[in-house]
C-alpha positions as CSV (number, residue, x, y, z in Angstrom):
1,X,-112.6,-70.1,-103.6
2,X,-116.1,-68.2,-103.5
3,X,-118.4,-67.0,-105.4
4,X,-120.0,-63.6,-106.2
5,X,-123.2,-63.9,-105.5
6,X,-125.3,-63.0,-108.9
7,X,-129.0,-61.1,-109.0
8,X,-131.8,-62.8,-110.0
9,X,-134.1,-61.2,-112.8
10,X,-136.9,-60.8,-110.5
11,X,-134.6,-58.9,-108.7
12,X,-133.7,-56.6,-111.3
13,X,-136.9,-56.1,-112.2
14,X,-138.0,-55.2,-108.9
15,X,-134.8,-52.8,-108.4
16,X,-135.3,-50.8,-111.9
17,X,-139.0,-50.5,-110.9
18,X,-138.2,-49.2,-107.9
19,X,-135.8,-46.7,-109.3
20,X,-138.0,-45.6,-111.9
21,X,-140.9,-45.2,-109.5
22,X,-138.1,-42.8,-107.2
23,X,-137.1,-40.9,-110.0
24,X,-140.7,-40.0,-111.0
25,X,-141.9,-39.3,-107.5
26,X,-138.9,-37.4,-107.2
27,X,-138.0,-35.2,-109.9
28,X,-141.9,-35.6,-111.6
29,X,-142.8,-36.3,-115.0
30,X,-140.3,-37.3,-117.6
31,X,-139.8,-38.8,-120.9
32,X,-139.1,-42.5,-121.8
33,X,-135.8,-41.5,-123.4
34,X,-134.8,-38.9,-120.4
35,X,-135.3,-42.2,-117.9
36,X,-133.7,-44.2,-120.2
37,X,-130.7,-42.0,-119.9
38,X,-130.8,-41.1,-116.4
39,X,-131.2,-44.7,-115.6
40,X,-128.4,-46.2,-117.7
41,X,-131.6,-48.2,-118.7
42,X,-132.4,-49.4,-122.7
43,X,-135.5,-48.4,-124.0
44,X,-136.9,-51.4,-124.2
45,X,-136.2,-51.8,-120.6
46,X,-137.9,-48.6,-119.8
47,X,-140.7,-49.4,-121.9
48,X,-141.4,-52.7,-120.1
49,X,-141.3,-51.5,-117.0
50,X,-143.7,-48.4,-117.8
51,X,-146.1,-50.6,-119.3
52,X,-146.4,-52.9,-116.3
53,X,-146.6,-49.7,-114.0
54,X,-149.4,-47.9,-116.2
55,X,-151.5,-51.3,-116.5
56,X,-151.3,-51.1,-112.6
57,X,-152.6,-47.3,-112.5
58,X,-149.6,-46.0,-110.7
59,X,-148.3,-44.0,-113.8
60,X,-150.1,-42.3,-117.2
61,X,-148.4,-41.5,-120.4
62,X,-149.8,-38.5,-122.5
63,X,-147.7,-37.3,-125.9
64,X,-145.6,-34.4,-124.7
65,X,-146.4,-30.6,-126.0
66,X,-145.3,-29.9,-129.8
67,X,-141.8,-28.8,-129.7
68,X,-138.8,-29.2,-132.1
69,X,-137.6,-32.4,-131.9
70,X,-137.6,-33.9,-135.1
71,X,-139.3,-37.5,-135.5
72,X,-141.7,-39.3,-133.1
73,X,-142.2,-37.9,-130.0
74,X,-141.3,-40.2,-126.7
75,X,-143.7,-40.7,-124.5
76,X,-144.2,-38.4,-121.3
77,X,-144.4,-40.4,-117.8
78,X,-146.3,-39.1,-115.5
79,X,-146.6,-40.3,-111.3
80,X,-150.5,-40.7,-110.3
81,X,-150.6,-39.4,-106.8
82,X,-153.3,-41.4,-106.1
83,X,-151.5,-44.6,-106.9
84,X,-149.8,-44.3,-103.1
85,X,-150.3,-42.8,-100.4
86,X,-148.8,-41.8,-97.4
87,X,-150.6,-40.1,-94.0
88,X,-147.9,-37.0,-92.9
89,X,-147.8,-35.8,-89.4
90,X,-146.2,-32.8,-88.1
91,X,-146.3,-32.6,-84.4
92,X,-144.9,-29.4,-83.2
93,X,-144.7,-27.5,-79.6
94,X,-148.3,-25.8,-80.4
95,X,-150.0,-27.2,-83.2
96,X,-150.1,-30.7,-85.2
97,X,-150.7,-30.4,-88.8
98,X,-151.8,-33.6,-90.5
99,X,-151.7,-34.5,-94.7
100,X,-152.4,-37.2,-97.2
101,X,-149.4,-36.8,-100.0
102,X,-149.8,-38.7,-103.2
103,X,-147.1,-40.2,-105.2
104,X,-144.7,-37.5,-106.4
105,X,-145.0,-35.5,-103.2
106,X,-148.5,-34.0,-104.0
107,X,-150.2,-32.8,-100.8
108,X,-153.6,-33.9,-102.0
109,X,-155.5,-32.8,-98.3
110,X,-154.5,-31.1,-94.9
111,X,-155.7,-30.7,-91.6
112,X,-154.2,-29.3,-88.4
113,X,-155.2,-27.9,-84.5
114,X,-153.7,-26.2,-82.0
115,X,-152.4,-27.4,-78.7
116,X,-153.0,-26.1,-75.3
117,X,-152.4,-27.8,-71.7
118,X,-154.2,-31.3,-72.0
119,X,-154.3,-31.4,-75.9
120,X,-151.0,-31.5,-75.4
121,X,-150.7,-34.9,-73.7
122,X,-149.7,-37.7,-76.4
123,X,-152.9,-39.6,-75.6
124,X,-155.1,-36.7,-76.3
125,X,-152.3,-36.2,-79.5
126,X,-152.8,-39.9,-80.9
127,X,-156.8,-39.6,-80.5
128,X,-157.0,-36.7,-82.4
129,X,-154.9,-38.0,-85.1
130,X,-156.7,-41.1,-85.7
131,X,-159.8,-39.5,-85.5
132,X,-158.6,-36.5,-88.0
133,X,-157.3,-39.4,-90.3
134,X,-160.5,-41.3,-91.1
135,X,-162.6,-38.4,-92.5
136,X,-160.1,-37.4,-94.2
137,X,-159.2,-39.5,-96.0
138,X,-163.0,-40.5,-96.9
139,X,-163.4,-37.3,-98.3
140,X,-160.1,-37.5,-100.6
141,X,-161.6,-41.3,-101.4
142,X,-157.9,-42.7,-100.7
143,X,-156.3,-44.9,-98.1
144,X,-152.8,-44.1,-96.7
145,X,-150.6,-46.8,-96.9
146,X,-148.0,-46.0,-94.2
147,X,-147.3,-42.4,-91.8
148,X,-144.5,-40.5,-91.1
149,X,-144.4,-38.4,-88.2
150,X,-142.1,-35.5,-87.3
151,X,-141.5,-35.0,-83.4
152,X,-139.5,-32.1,-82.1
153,X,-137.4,-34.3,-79.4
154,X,-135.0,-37.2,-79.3
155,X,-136.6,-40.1,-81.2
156,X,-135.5,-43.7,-81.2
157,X,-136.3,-44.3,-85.4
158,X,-136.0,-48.4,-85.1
159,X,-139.3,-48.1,-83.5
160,X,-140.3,-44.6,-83.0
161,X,-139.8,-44.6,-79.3
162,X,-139.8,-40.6,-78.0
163,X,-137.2,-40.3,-75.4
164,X,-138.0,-36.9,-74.9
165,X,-139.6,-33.8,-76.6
166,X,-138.7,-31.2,-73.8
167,X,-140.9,-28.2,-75.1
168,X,-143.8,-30.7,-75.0
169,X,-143.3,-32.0,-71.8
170,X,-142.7,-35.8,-73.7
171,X,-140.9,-38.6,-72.4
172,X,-140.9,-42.0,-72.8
173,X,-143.5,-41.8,-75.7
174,X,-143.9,-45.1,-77.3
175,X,-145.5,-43.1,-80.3
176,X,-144.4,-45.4,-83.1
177,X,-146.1,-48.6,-81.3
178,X,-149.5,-46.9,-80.5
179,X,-149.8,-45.2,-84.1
180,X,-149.1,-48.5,-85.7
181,X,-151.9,-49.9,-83.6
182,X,-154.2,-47.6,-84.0
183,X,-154.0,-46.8,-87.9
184,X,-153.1,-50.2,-88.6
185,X,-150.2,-49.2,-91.1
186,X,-146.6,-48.8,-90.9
187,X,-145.6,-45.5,-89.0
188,X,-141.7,-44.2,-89.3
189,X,-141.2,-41.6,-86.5
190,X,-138.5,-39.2,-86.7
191,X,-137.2,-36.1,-85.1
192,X,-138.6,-32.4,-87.0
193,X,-135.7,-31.4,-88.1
194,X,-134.1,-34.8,-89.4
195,X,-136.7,-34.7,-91.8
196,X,-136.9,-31.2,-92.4
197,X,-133.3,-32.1,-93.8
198,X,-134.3,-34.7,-95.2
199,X,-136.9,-32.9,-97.4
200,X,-134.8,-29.7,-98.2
201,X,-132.3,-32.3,-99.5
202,X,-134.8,-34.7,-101.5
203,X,-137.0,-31.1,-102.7
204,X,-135.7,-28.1,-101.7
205,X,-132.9,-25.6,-101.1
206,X,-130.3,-28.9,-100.8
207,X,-131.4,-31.0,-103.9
208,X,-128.5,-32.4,-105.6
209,X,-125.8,-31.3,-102.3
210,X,-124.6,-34.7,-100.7
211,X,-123.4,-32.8,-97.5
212,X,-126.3,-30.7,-95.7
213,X,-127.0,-29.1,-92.4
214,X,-130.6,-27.9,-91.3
215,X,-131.2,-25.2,-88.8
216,X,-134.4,-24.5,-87.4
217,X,-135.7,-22.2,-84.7
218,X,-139.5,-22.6,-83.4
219,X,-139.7,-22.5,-79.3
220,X,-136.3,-24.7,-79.4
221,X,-133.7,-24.9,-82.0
222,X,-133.6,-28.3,-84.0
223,X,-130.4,-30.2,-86.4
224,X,-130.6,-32.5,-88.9
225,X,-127.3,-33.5,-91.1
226,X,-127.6,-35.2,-94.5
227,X,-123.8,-36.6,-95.0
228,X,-122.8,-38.6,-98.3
229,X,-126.8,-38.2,-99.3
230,X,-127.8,-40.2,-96.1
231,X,-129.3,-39.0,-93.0
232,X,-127.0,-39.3,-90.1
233,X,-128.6,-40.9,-87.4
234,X,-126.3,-42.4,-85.0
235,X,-126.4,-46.0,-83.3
236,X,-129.7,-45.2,-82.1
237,X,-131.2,-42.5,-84.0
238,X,-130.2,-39.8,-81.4
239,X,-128.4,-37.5,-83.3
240,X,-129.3,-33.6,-84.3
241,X,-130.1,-32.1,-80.6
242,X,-128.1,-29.0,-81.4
243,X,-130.1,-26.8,-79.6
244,X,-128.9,-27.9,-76.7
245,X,-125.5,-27.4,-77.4
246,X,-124.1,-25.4,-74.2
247,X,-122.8,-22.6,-75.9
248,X,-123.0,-20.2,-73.0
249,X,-121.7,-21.4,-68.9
250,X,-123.8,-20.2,-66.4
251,X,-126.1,-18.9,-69.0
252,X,-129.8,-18.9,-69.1
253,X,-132.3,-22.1,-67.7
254,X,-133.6,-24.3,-70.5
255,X,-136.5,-26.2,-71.0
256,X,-134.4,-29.5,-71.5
257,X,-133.2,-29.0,-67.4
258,X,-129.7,-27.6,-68.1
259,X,-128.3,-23.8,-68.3
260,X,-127.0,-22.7,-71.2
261,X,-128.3,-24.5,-74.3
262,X,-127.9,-22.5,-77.6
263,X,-131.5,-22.6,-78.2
264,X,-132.0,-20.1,-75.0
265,X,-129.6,-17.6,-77.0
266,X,-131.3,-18.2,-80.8
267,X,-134.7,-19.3,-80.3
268,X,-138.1,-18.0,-80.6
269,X,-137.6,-16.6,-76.7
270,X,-134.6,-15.0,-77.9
271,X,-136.1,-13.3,-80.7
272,X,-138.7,-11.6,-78.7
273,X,-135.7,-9.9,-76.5
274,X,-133.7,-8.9,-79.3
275,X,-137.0,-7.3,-80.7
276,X,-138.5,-5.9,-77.4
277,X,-141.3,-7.7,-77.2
278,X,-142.5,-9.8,-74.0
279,X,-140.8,-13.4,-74.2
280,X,-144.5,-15.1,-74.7
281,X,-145.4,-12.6,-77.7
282,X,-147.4,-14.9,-80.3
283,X,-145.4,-16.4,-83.5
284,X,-147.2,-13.6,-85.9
285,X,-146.0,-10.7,-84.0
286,X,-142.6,-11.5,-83.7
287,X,-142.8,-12.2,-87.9
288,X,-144.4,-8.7,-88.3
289,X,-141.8,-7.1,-85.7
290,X,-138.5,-9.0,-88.0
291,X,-140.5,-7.8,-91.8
292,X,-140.4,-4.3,-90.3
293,X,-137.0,-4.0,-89.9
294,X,-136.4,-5.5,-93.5
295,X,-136.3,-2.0,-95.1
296,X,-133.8,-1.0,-91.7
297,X,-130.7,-2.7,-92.9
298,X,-129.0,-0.6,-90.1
299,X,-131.9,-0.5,-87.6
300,X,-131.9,-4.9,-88.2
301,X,-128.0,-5.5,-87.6
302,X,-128.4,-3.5,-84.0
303,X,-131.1,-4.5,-82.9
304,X,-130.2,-8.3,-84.0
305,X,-126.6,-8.0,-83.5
306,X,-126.5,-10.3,-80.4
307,X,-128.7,-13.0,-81.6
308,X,-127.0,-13.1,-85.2
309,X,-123.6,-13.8,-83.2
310,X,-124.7,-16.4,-81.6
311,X,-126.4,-18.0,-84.4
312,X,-123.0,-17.6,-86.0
313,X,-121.5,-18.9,-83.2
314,X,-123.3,-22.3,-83.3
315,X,-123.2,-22.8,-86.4
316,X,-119.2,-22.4,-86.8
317,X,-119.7,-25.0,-84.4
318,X,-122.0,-27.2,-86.3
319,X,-120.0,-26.9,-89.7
320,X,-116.8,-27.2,-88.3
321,X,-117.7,-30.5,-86.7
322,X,-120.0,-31.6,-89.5
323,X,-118.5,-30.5,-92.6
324,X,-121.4,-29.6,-94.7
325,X,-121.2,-27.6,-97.9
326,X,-124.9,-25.9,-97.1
327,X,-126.0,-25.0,-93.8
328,X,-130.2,-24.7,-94.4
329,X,-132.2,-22.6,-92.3
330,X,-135.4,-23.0,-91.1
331,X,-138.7,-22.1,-89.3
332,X,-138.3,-18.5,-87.5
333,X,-134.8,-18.0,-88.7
334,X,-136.0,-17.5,-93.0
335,X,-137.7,-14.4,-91.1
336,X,-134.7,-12.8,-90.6
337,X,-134.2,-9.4,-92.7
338,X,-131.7,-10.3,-95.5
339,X,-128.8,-8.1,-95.1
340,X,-128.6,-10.1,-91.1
341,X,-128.7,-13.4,-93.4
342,X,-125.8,-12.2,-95.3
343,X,-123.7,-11.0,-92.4
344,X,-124.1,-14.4,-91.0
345,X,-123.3,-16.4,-94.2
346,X,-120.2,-14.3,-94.6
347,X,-119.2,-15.0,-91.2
348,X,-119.7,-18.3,-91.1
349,X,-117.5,-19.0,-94.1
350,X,-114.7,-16.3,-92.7
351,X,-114.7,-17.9,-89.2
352,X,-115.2,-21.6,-89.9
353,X,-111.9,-23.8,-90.6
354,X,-113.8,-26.4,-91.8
355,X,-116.0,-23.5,-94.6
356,X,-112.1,-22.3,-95.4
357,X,-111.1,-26.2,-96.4
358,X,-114.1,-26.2,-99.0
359,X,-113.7,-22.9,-100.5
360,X,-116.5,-21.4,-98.5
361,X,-119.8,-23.0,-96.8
362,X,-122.9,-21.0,-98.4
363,X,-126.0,-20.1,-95.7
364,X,-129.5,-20.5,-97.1
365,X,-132.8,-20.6,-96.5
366,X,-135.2,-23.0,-96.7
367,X,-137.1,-23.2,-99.8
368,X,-140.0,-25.5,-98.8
369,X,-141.6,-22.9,-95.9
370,X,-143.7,-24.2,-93.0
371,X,-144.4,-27.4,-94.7
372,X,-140.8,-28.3,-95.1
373,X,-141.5,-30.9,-92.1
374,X,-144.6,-32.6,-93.2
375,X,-143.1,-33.4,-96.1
376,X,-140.0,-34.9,-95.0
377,X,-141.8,-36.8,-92.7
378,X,-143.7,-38.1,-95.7
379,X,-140.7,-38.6,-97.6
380,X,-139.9,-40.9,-94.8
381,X,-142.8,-43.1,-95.4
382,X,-141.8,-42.9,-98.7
383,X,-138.9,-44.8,-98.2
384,X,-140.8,-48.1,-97.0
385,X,-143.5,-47.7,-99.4
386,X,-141.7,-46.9,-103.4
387,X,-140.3,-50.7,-103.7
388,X,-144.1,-52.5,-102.7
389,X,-146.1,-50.3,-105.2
């Protein structure tokens, strides 16, 4: 006969402190009697544990604003961002934008660059970083205690090994190992979209939806799939290259070495056809060209009609074999003029079996903007860093 292994108190401590500490980074300030609640916690509980935290600095309490609860008022909780904090990295195919985000998701300082030819090179990428970090973080008078880092390729996340990152020319990037090294804290590398899906999940358009898809379009097309409330990964971590999904045989060349790839028929390339403008037009005027055409409705669904089908297309794809009750878009596609964004989210819920089962998949976008990828890639340092504060 055996036993049931049984907890010991330090471990419930450390696992209520650890919840509490996710809750308020999460969902920000709340009462002792809300967490209490929320927590299945009793008060005394609560209050132990929010004592402890506030003698360490890593949370306040202030008396809430009058309102009409009768009797004494229970304490507000507040995060301090200061109390950790995590260095974010968002490398992309033409700039890298760098932040320090307090506890509670606080982006309390930002930097970024562009990238052109040799900048490009992941040397030249890691220099820059660790020499971007350092004043930085002087100036904000904090000290990061681990990095995330977003990559727009196929990323190994047991030890953020880049495979490959295609549009930047990548492969074989040990990235993780030379990060750790040179900043001397833990680093979590994943791929852009992964924890852009993360994020809309954790703070955005997909909070409180266990089943998620993210879309984004910036030169290439990038996945990432929340399922259950967990990012889906894979044995490896090599999981969300939907872009290169080969929609189309004997279709058009693609960065990644193949023909066809769904990102040559929906990415940023692909935009500038269906808008008339040369395939190397800059990111701003291909915005302006798509906000013009937002008081078109008619002029937007012809001149858009052949990208919007094949961003239907994939994504019927994508749902059908992932299941999701939200599909989030990102990037270059939230551009799109609304009544195109409603065509597609109608047909993806007619023309998907999977959007029938569920009573209809819905088609959003992103509610987080262009920083929807730093922050998930803090998020993910996050995840190391909430049960050793």
């Amino acid at each position: 006969m055996t036993s049931t292994p049984v907890a010991r108190p330090d471990e419930v401590r450390r696992y209520n402190r650890t919840s509490l500490l996710r809750r308020l980074h999460l969902a920000g300030p709340s009462t002792r009697a809300s967490l209490a609640t929320e927590l299945g916690l009793n008060r005394s509980t609560i209050k132990t544990l929010v004592d402890g935290l506030a003698r360490a600095g890593v949370v306040a309490e202030r008396v809430p604003r009058p309102g009409r609860q009768a009797g004494r008022p229970s304490l507000l909780v507040l995060p301090q961002p200061e109390a950790a904090v995590v260095l974010a990295v968002d490398v992309r195919v033409e700039h890298v934008a760098l932040a320090m985000v307090g506890l509670g998701g606080q982006i309390l300082g930002r930097d970024s660059w562009n990238l052109r030819g040799r900048t490009r090179e992941p040397e030249e990428v890691v220099t820059r970083l660790v020499e971007s970090t350092e004043p930085l973080a002087t100036d904000l008078g904090v000290r990061p205690v681990a990095c995330g880092v977003s990559v727009p390729g196929v990323v190994r996340r047991a030890d953020g090994h880049v495979h490959e990152a295609p549009n930047l020319r990548w492969s074989g990037v040990a990235l993780g190992r030379r990060l750790t090294s040179a900043l001397a804290v833990p680093v979590v590398v994943g791929n852009d979209a992964e924890l852009a899906a993360l994020a809309e999940y954790l703070r955005g358009t997909a909070t409180g939806t266990p089943d998620v898809v993210f879309v984004s379009a910036d030169i290439g097309v990038g996945g990432g799939v929340i399922a259950q409330g967990a990012s889906l990964r894979g044995g490896a971590g090599y999981v969300g290259e939907i872009g290169h999904m080969a929609v189309r045989p004997n279709g058009r060349p693609c960065y990644c070495g193949t023909t066809g790839c769904w990102e040559t028929e929906v990415g940023e390339a692909a935009f500038c056809r269906a808008l008339g403008l040369p395939e190397n037009s800059p990111r701003g005027a291909v915005v302006a060209e798509l906000h013009a055409l937002a008081s078109e409705p008619a002029v937007a669904r012809r001149r858009l009609a052949e990208l919007a089908d094949w961003l239907t297309l994939g994504l019927v794809n994508i749902v059908n074999l992932f299941g999701g009750e939200l599909v989030v878009l990102g990037d270059l596609f939230t551009e799109l003029p609304a009544p195109v964004l409603d065509d597609i989210d109608r047909a993806v819920r007619e023309r998907s079996l999977v959007s029938r089962a569920l009573g209809g998949v819905r088609v959003r976008t992103s509610a987080l903007g262009p920083d929807v990828k730093l922050l998930g890639a803090a998020e993910a340092a996050f995840e190391t860093v909430l049960d050793m504060v």
